[in-house]
N, C-alpha and C positions, 0 to 999 in steps of 0.2 A: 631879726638877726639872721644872718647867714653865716652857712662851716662850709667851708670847701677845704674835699684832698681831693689830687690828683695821685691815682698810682703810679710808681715807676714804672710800668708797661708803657701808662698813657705818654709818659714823658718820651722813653721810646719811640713808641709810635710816630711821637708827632718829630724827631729829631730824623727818623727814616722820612718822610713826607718830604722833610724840608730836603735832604739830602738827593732825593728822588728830583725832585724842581729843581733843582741847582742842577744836576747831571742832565737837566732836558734843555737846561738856559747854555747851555756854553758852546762856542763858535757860532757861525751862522747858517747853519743848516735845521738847526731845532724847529719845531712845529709848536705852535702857540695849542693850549691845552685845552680843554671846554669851560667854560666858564662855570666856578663855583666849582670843581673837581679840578685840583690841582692836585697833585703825585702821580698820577698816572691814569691810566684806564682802569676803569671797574670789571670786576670779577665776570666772565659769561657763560662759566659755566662751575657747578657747585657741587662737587661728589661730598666733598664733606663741607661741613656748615660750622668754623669756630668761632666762639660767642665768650666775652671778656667785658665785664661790670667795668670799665676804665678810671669813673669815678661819680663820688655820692655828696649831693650838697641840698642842705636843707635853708629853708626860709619858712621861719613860722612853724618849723616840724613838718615842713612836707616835703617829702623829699622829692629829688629830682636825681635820674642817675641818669651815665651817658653808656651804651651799650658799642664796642667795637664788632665787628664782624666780617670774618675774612672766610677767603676758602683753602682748601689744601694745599696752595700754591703761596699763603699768604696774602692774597690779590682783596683789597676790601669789596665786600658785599655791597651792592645798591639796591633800593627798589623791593626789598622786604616787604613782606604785604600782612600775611600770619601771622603775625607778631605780637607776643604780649608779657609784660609781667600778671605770670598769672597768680600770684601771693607776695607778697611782704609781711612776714613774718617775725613775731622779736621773742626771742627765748627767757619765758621767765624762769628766773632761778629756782632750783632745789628747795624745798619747803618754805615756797612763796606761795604756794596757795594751799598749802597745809602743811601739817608736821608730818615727815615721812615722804610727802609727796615729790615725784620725780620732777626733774625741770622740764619743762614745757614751753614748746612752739605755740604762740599766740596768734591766729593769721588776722594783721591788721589790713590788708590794701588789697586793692588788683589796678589793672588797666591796662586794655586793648588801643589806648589812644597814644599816637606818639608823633615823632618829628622824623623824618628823613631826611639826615641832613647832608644826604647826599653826595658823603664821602667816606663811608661805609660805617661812618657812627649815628646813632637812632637815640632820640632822648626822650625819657618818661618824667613826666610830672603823674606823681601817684597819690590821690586823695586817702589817709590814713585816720585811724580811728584807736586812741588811744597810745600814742606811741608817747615812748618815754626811751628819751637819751644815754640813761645807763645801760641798757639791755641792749644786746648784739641783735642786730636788724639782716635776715634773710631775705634776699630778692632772687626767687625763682623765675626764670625769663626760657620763656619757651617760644620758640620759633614751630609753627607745625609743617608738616608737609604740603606744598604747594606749590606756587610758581609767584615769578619776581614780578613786577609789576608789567613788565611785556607782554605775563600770559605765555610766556613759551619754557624759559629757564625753569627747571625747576629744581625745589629745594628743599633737602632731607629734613628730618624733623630733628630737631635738636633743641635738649634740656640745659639748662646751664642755671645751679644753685648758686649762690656766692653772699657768703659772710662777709660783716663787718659792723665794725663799733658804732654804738649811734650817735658817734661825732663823724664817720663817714671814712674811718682810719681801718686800721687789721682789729679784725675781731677777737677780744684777749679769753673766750672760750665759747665754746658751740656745744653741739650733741649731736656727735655720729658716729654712732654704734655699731653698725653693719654697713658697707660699701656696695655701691653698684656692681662691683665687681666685682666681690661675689654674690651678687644672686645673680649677674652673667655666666656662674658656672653653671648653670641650668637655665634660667631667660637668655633667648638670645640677644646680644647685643646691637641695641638702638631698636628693638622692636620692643611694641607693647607689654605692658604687662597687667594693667588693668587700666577703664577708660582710656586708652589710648596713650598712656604715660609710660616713661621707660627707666626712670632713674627713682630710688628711694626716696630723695632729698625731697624729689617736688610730690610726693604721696606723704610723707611730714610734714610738711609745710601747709598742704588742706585738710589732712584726716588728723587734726588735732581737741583736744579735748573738747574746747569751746565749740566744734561741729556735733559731737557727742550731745554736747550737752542741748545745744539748739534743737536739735530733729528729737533730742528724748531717745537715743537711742545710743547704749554705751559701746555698743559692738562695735561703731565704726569708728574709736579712738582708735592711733594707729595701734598702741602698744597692744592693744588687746586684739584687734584683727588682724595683725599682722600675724600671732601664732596662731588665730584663726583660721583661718585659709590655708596653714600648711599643717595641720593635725584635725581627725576623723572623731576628736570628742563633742564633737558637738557639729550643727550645721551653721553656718557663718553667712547665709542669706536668708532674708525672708521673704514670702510669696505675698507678693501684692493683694492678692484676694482675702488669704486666711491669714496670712501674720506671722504661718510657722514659719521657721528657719530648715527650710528643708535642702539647700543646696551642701554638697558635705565638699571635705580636703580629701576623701579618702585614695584617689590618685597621688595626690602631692605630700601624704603622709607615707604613702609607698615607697617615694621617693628620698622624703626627707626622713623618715625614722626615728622621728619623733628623737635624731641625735640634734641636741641645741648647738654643735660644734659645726653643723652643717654650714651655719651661716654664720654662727659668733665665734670669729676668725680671728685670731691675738696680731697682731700688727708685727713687723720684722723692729724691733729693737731702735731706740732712735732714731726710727724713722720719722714723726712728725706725725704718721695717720694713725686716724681711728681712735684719737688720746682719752674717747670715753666708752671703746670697746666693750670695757668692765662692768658700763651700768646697768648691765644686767643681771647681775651675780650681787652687784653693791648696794646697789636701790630694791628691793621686792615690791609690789603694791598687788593690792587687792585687782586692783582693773586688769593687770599682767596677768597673776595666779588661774582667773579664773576663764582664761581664754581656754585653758588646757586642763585643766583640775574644777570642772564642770559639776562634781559634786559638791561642795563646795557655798555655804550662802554664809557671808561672813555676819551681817548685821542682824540673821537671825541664832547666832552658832554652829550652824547645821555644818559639817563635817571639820569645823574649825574651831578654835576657841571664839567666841563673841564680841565683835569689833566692829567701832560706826566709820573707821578711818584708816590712814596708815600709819599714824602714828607709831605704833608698837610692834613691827612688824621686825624692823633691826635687831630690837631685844632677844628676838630666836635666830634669825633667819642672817647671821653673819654672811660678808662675801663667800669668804671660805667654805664655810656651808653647803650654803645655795650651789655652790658651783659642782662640787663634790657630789652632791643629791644628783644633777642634774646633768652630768659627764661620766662618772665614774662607770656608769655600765658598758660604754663602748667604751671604754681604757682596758676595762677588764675583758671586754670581746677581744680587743685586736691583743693584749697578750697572751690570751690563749692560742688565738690564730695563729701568732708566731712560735709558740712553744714548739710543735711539729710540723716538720714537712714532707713531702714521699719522693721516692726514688720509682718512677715505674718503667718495666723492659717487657719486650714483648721479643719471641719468637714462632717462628709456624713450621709445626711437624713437619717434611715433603709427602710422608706416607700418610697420618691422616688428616693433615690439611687443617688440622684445629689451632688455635692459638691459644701460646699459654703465657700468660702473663703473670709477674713475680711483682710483689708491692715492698718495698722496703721503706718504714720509717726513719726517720733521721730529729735529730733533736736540731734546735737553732745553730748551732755549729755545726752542723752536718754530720757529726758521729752517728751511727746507725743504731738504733734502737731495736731491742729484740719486740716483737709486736704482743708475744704474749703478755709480757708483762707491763702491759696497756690493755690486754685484752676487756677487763671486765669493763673497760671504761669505755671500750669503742661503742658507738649508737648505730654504726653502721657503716660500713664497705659496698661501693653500689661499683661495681665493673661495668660497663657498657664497649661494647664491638662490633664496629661496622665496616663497611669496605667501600673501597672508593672516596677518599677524603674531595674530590673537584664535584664527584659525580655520583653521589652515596647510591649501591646498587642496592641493598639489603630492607631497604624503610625501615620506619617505626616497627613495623608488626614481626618485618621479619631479623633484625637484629638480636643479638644474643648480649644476653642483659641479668646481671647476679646480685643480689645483695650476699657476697661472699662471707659478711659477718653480719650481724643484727643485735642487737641488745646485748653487747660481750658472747656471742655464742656462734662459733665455727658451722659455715652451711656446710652439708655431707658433700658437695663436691669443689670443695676449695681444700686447702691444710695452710700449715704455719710450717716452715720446713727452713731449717737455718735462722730460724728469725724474722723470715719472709714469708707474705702472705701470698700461696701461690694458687690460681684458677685457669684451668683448660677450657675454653668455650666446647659446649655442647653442640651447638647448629651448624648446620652446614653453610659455610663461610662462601662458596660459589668462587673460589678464588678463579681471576682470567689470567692471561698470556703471562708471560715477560715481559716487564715492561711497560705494563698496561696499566691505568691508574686503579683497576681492580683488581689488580694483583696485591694494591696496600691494603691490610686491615688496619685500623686504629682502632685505642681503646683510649675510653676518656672514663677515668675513676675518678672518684669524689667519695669524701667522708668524714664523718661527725663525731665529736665524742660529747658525751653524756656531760653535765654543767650545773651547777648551782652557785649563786653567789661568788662568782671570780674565780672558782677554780672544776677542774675536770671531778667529776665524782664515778663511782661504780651506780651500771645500769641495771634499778632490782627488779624491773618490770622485763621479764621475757616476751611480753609480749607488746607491748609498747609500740601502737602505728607511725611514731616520728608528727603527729598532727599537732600536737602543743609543742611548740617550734621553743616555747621558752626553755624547756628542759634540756636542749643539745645544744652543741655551735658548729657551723660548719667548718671544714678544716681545709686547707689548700688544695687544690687536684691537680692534675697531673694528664698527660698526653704520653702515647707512645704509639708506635709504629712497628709495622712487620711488613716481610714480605716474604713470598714461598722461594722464590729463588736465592734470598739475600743479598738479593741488589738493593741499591740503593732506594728506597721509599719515598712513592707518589705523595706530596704533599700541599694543600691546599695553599693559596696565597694569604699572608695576614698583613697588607700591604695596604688595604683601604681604610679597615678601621681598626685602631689600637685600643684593648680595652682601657688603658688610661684614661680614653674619653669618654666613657662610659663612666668610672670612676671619677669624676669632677662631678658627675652630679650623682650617683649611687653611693660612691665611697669605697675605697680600695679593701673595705670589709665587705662591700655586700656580699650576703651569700644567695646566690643567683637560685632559683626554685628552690627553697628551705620550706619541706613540708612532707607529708605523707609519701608522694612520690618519689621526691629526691632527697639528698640529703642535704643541698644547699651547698654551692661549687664559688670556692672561694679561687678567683682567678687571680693569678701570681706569675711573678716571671718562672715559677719551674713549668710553667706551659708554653714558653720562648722555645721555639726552635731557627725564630733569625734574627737577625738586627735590621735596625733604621739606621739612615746616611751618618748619625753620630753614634757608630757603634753602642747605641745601647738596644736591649732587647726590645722586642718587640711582643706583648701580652695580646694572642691573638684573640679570637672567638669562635674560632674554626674547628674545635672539638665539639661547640653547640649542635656540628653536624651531625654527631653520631643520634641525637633524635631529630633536629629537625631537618629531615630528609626533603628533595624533590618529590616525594610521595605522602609529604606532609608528618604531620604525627598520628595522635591517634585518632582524630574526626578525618583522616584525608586528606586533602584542599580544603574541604569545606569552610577551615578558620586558617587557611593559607599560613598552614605550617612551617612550610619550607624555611631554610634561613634567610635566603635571600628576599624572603616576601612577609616572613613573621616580625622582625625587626623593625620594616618600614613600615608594617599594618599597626604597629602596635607604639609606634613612636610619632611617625605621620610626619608632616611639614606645613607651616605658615600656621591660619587661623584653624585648622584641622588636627593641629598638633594635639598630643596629650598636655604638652605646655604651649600653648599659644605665641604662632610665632618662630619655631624651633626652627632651623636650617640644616641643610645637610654637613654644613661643615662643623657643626657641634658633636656629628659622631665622625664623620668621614674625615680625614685626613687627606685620601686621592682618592681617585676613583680605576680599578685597574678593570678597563674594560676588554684584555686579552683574556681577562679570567671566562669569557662570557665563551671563549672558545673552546675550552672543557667541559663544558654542561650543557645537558640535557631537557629533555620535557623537566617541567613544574608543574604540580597539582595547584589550580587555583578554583576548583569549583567537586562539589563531590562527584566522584569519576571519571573529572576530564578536568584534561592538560592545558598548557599555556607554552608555548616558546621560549628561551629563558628571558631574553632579552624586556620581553610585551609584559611575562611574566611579572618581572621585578616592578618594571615599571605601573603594574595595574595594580598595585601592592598599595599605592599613596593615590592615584591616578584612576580611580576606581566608582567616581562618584557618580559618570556619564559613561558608562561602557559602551555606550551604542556606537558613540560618538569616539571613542577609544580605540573600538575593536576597528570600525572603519580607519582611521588612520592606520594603525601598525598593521594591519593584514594588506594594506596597499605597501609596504614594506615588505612581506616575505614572512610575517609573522602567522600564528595561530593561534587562537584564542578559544578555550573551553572547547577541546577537541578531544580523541584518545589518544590516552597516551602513545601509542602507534605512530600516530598521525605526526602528534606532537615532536617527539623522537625526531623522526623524520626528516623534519623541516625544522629543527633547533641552529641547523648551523646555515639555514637559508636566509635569517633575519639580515636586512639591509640597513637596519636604524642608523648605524654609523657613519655609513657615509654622508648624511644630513647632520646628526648629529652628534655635540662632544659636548658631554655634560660636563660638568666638576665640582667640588663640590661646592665650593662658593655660588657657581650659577650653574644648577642641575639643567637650566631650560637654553644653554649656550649652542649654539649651531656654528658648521662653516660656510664661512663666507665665502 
């Protein structure tokens, strides 16, 4: 017996075809077309690579699909070589293979083998195992990165999942819980994210139970490695020789924070996506629970009540619940975060050249809050002042730096005067000229207030070093500017990178160093001092200067402090990434390389300098220095020099006129 649909695309398609040949047939000038390629020329060249399941037709249960494939111009594909459905998959339903049990991707099929039919549609006959008609049939069809059968074109990799009923019609329900798009807020888009796969759908489609169950190894269901890998309770690889599971998330728990909201993202209203969002909250299973709740052995009891199944797991663990358990701390973080905000100003004596800066609270409406009466609850008041926001002259060592409160308790050279928390810097500020970008001091404050259970409490520990991060939250900070004259204030560009982009994968709570040393800097638009081309503000990162100096922090160079080289050391690019993969245009927005002509030596080695330009760049580019230093020093560069040296010859670098990075293509030259 044979089912045949065609999609209305294919019908589409093939009415454009026809339409295309009738428009090459008319007068007599037309040129006869190549035999067996009628509509036009084939694609020659493929920046992007689109892929369309056209249509599914079975004989005997096996099915046959026809694959479209165009390029960005819509021009059909020829000559595909990397090609494959690499699964077919049928989704068994919700407590079909037990009571309680989630529904489940079944992978029935593969095959590399196919037809080029040489008019940009590709057809698969796929040997299947098990398949059954009623259940919705996945065909995951992966094209990899390669070249067309010329050997010369070549052609991105691209995933393409596609549902449908297994009469070969719209599929009347699926399971897709989390989108590719978002874990593109942190993977970059169409690169890897494990074995060389880029999209969820085709990591469901082979890490499904029945692969668990085969190799004897439950880890690699997806539901359970999937919170595996992004949470530090456990290690989520095991070492070929001895067995343990010693590979950990604990980078990508960093990241993700263990908030479930990072990824399980509510769908915009009548939209059509994501329509099973929820089954995360709705379904609980034993295999989920214990990817993250590691303590935990349910069929022996051990930190659970005593269970061989999922059956009973509903009975407690309602959606509402579960979700509530599992959200509710960051609902209650970011209401606190929003409860208060600060007002900070800064002035500088002209007779002793100190800077005194005034902190004003404000509640969510902006009404001003007297600070005493928050006092007992503040955790801490951290002031920081440096000078030169392009070109920080003061470093790590020698900025003047306060924890003006501590555990509700006023330091002797701060006060509360009006309401306002007010601090003079102590050190000598080194202010320069008029007009000179070290004539600006800035001050970047940040601060915490004491926390339990969703709401601010009184801090009863005086002495308390901020190191159990659980007990504070951090609280919004703030930026301010001085200068001895009262002119107008040197300030750094926040042009390249918006911390919003930071927040798609951190989270508009992170609270940035929340620990012993700081108090964890919740970055907000009261750190805007410009706007973007659609007047809205711009959340720079440019206060991060007042520690991380061209003189590094507190190792020096040695761990390439600086901001312009701590950032890209510590975030990286391509397979080198902290996420594999990453690009510069996942932080950078542009790249304002005039900024390069305000700055000075960089510390990138302990006691010697870098150029800025060689600097930034040996940041990511660091791997083959020999090979590094030789290039940019044939530029005008310097590399692991004194800072003297360095100084010196910071504005002799010539990188520019070769080349013009961006952040899409850091490695772009002119032609």
């Amino acid at each position: 017996m044979m089912n045949v649909n065609k999609s209305k695309i294919a019908l589409l398609l093939a009415a454009s075809a026809v339409s295309m040949a009738l428009t090459g047939c008319g007068g007599d000038d037309g040129t006869d077309g190549n035999p067996g390629n009628p509509g036009g020329p084939a694609a020659d060249y493929i920046n992007t690579l689109n892929l369309k399941v056209t249509d599914v037709t079975y004989n005997d249960g096996v099915p046959t699909i026809n694959v479209f494939a165009t390029n960005e111009e819509d021009i059909p594909v020829v000559g595909l070589t990397a090609f494959e459905v690499k699964a077919v998959a049928q989704l068994l339903p919700q407590g079909s293979t037990g009571a309680g049990d989630n529904a489940q991707w079944q992978k029935i099929g593969s095959n590399k083998e196919f037809t080029d039919n040489k008019d940009g549609t590709y057809s698969f006959t796929i040997p299947v195992e098990g398949y059954n008609s009623a259940l919705t049939q996945r065909y995951n069809v992966i094209a990899s990165a390669s070249t067309l059968a010329d050997g010369v074109t070549s052609v991105p990799r691209t995933e393409l999942s596609q549902d449908f009923s297994g009469d070969g019609y719209a599929a009347l329900y699926t399971k897709n819980i989390v989108s590719t798009e978002t874990c593109n807020t942190c993977h970059a888009v169409g690169e890897k994210i494990y074995h060389g796969y880029t999209s969820v759908e085709t990591c469901t489609s082979c890490h499904t139970p029945g692969l668990a169950d085969s190799k004897g190894k439950p880890e690699v269901d997806f539901d359970h490695l999937i919170h595996n890998v992004h949470n530090s309770a456990k290690g989520w690889k095991a070492d070929r020789t001895t067995g343990d599971f010693t590979k950990d998330a604990v980078k990508a728990q960093s990241i993700v924070q263990d908030n479930c909201q990072t990824c399980h993202v509510e769908p915009e209203a009548d939209s059509g996506e994501l329509t099973e969002w929820g089954n995360w909250s709705r379904i609980p299973t034993m295999e989920t629970c214990t990817s993250c709740h590691t303590g935990i052995d349910f069929v022996a009891g051990k930190g659970h009540s005593q269970q061989a199944d999922n059956s009973n797991c509903v009975a407690c663990h309602s959606a509402s619940w579960t979700a509530e358990l599992h959200t509710s701390g960051f609902s209650d973080t970011k209401a606190l975060i929003d409860t208060y905000g600060i007002n900070v100003a800064s002035t500088i004596d002209s007779t002793t050249q100190a800077a005194t800066i005034s902190i004003q609270v404000v509640d969510s409406s902006g009404a001003e809050v007297d600070i005493s009466t928050i006092l007992p609850m503040v955790q801490r008041f951290e002031v920081i002042t440096n000078v030169g926001p392009n070109n920080v002259t003061l470093g790590y060592g020698g900025k003047d730096s306060i924890n003006a409160i501590k555990n509700g308790v006023v330091d002797t050279n701060a006060a509360i005067e009006d309401g306002k928390l007010v601090y003079s810097t102590t050190k000598d500020l080194k202010l320069g000229a008029v007009g000179a970008d070290d004539e600006t001091a800035f001050t970047f404050v940040g601060w915490a207030m004491c926390s339990a259970d969703g709401e601010f409490v009184k801090c009863d520990d005086p002495d308390f070093d901020g190191n159990d991060t659980d007990k504070y939250t951090g609280m919004k900070a703030d930026l301010a500017f001085a200068t001895l004259s009262g002119e107008a204030p040197s300030m750094r560009h926040v042009d390249s990178v918006n911390f919003s982009a930071c927040a798609t994968c951190h989270s508009a709570e992170f609270q940035v160093h929340k620990g012993g040393h700081h108090a964890g800097f919740v970055m907000s638009e009261q750190l805007s001092h410009s706007k973007d081309a659609n007047d809205q503000p711009i959340i720079g990162v440019d206060a991060c200067a007042a520690c991380h100096t061209p003189d590094g922090t507190y190792a020096g160079g040695v761990n390439m402090g600086a901001l312009e080289t701590k950032l890209h050391k510590t975030h990286s690019q391509g397979d080198y990434a902290v996420i594999p993969g990453m690009n510069c245009d996942q932080c950078h927005n542009d790249f304002n390389r005039d900024a390069f002509k305000k700055k000075g030596a960089i510390a990138t080695a302990g006691g010697q300098y870098t150029t800025p330009i060689a600097a930034t760049c040996a940041s990511c580019h660091s791997y083959n220095m020999d090979k590094f230093k030789t290039h940019v020093e044939g530029q005008g560069a310097l590399v692991n020099v004194s800072k003297e040296e360095a100084t010196n010859a910071a504005q002799l670098e010539t990188c520019f006129y070769c080349h013009a990075p961006t952040p899409a293509d850091h490695t772009a030259v002119k032609m």
